[in-house]
C-alpha positions in Angstrom: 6.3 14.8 -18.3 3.9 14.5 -21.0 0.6 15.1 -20.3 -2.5 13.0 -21.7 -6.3 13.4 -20.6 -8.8 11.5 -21.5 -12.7 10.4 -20.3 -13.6 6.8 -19.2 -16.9 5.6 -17.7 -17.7 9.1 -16.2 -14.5 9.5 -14.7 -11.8 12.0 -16.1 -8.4 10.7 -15.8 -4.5 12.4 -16.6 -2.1 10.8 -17.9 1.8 11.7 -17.1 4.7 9.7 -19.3 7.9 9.6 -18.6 8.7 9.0 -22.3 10.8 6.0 -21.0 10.6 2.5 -21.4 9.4 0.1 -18.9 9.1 2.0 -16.0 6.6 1.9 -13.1 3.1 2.9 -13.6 1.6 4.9 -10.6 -2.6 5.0 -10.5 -2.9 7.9 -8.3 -7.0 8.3 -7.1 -7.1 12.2 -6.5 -9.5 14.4 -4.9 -8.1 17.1 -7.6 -9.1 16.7 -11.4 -5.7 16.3 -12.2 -2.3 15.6 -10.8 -0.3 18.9 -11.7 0.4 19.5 -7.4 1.5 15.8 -7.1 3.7 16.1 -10.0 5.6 19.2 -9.0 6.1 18.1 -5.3 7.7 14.3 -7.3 9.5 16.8 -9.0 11.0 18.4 -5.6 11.9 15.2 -4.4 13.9 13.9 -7.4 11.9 11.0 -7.7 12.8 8.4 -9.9 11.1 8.4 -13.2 8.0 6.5 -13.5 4.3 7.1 -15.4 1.7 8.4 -13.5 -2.0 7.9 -14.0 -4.5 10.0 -12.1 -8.0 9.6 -11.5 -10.4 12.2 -10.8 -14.0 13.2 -10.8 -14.7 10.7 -8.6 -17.6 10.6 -5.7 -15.5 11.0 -3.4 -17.5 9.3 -0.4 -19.2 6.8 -2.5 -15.9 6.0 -5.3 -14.0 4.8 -2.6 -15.8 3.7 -0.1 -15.9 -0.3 0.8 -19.3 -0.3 2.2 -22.0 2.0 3.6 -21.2 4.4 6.4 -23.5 7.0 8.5 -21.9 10.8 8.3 -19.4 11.7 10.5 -21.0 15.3 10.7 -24.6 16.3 10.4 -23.0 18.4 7.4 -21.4 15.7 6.1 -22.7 13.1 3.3 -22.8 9.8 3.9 -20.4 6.9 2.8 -22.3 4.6 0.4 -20.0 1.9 -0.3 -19.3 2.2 -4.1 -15.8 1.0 -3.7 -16.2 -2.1 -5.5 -18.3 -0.9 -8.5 -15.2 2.2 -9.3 -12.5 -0.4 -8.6 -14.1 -2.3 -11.6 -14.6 0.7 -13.3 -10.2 1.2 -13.0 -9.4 -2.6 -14.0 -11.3 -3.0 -16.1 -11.3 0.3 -18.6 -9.6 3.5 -16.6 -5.9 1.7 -16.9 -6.2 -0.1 -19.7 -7.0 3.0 -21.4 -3.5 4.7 -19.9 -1.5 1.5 -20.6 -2.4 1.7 -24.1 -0.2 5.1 -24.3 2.7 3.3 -23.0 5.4 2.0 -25.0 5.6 -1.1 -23.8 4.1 -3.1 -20.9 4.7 -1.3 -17.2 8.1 -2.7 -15.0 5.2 -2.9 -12.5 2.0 -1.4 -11.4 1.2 0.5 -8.2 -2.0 2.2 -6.4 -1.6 4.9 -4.4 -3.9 7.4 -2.9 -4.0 10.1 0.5 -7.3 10.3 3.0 -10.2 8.4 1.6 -8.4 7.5 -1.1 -5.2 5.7 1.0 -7.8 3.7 2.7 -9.4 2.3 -1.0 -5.6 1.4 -1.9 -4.9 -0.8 0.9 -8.9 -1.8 0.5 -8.0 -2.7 -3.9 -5.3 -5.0 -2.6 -8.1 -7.7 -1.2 -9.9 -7.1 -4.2 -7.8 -7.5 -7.0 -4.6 -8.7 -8.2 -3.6 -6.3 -10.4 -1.3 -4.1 -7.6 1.9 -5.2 -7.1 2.6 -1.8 -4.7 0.3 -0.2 -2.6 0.9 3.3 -0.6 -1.6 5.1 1.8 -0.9 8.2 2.6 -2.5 10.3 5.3 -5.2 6.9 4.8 -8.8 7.2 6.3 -7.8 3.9 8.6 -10.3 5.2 11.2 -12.9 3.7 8.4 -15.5 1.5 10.8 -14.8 -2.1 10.5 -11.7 -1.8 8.3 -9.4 -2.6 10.9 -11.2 -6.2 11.7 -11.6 -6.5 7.5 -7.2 -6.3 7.3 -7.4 -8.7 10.5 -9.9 -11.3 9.0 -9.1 -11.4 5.2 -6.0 -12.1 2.9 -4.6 -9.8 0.2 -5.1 -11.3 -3.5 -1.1 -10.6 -3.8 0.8 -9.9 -1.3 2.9 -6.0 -2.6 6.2 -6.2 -3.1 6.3 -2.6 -1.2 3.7 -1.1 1.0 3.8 2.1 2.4 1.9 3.6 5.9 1.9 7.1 6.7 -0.1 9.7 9.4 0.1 13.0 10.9 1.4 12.8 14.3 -1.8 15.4 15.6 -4.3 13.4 13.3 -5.9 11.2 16.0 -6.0 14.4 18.2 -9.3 14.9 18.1 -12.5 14.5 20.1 -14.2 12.7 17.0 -15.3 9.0 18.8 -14.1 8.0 15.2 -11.6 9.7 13.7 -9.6 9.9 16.8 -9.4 6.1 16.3 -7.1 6.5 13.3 -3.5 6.4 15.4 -4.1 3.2 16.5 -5.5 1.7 13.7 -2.5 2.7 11.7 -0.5 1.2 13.9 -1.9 -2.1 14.4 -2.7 -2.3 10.6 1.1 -1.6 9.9 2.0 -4.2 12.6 0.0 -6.4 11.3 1.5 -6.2 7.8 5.0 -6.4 9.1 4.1 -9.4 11.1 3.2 -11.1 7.5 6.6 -10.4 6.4 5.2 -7.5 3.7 8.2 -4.9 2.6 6.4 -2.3 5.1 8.0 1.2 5.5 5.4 3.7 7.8 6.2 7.0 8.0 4.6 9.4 11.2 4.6 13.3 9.2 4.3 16.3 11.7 0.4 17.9 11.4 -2.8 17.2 11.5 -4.5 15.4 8.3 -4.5 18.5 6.0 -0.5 19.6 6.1 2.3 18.8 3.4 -1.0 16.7 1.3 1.4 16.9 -1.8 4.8 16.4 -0.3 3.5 13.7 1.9 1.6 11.9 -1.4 4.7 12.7 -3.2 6.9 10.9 -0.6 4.6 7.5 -0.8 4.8 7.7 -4.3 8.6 7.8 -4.6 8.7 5.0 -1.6 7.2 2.3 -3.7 8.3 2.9 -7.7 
């Protein structure tokens, strides 16, 4: 893949190309600079060819976060809800910017993303309608009052794919909220699949920090 990097708005972004035509056009939010670990894990998977765009230098807690939350630690920061302002940021200059290298208009655009950054994917779905994929990988679904937001509100387009995935030992845990994230996962995915949404979920063996790549990787190559 070629690789492009470029600054928008604060935020550092790479750029991946196929050097096809037409093909799908990934936006990868990554706690990483770049995409390099992704890209050789897509690479192990013989994924199908597609552009990726990754986003990095982000504030992590405050980027993609859909409204304020207290710390889970004491060592922790806390979230601050900056969801909204960044997804602006990516509509509105972030992919424009990549889809200017492309040779011709994307076959179709997805938003993926693992922890945090999962939850903000499923989250950009209700706020926009540029998406027509989503995949959340590993996603922070434990996220206080997310669960009731997916219950209460509709998506501005309903994904032609959507992909779910968790460690089977990440809700072991005696975190009052983090331990809520099995669940959640499961009743968000339900949910989904009861509104007739291509839904593949996907249970990986670990806790929330094993197979990060392969398991982003594997999202990725479920939805292009």
């Amino acid at each position: 893949m070629e690789r492009k990097e470029f600054a928008v708005g604060g935020k550092t972004a790479t750029l991946y190309l196929s050097g096809m035509s037409g093909r799908p056009l990934v936006v990868f939010n990554n706690y990483s600079e770049n995409g390099d670990a992704v890209v050789k894990a897509l690479s192990e998977i013989n994924c199908p060819e597609f552009d990726l765009l990754c986003a990095g230098n982000l504030n992590w807690d405050h980027d993609l976060s859909p409204w304020e939350c207290s710390a889970l630690t004491k060592n922790d920061p806390p979230f601050t809800g900056g969801a909204d302002g960044y997804l602006e940021l990516l509509i509105s200059e972030i992919l424009p910017t990549a889809k200017a290298e492309l040779r011709e208009p994307p076959s179709h655009t997805c938003i993926a993303g693992y922890s945090l950054a999962g939850l903000f994917a499923l989250y950009a779905m209700y706020r926009c309608d540029v998406f027509d994929c989503a995949a959340s990988m590993s996603g922070s679904l434990w996220f206080p009052g997310f669960r009731e937001f997916v219950f209460e509100n509709t998506m501005r387009r309903v994904p032609e794919k959507l992909y779910l995935s968790l460690g089977d030992k990440e809700s072991k845990t005696k975190h009052p909220i983090l331990k809520t994230v099995g669940e959640n996962t499961e009743l968000i995915a339900k949910h989904y699949k009861n509104l007739g949404i291509d839904l593949s979920f996907e249970l990986n063996p670990g806790n929330h920090f094993k197979d990060a790549d392969i398991r982003t990787a594997k999202g990725i190559m479920a939805i292009v």
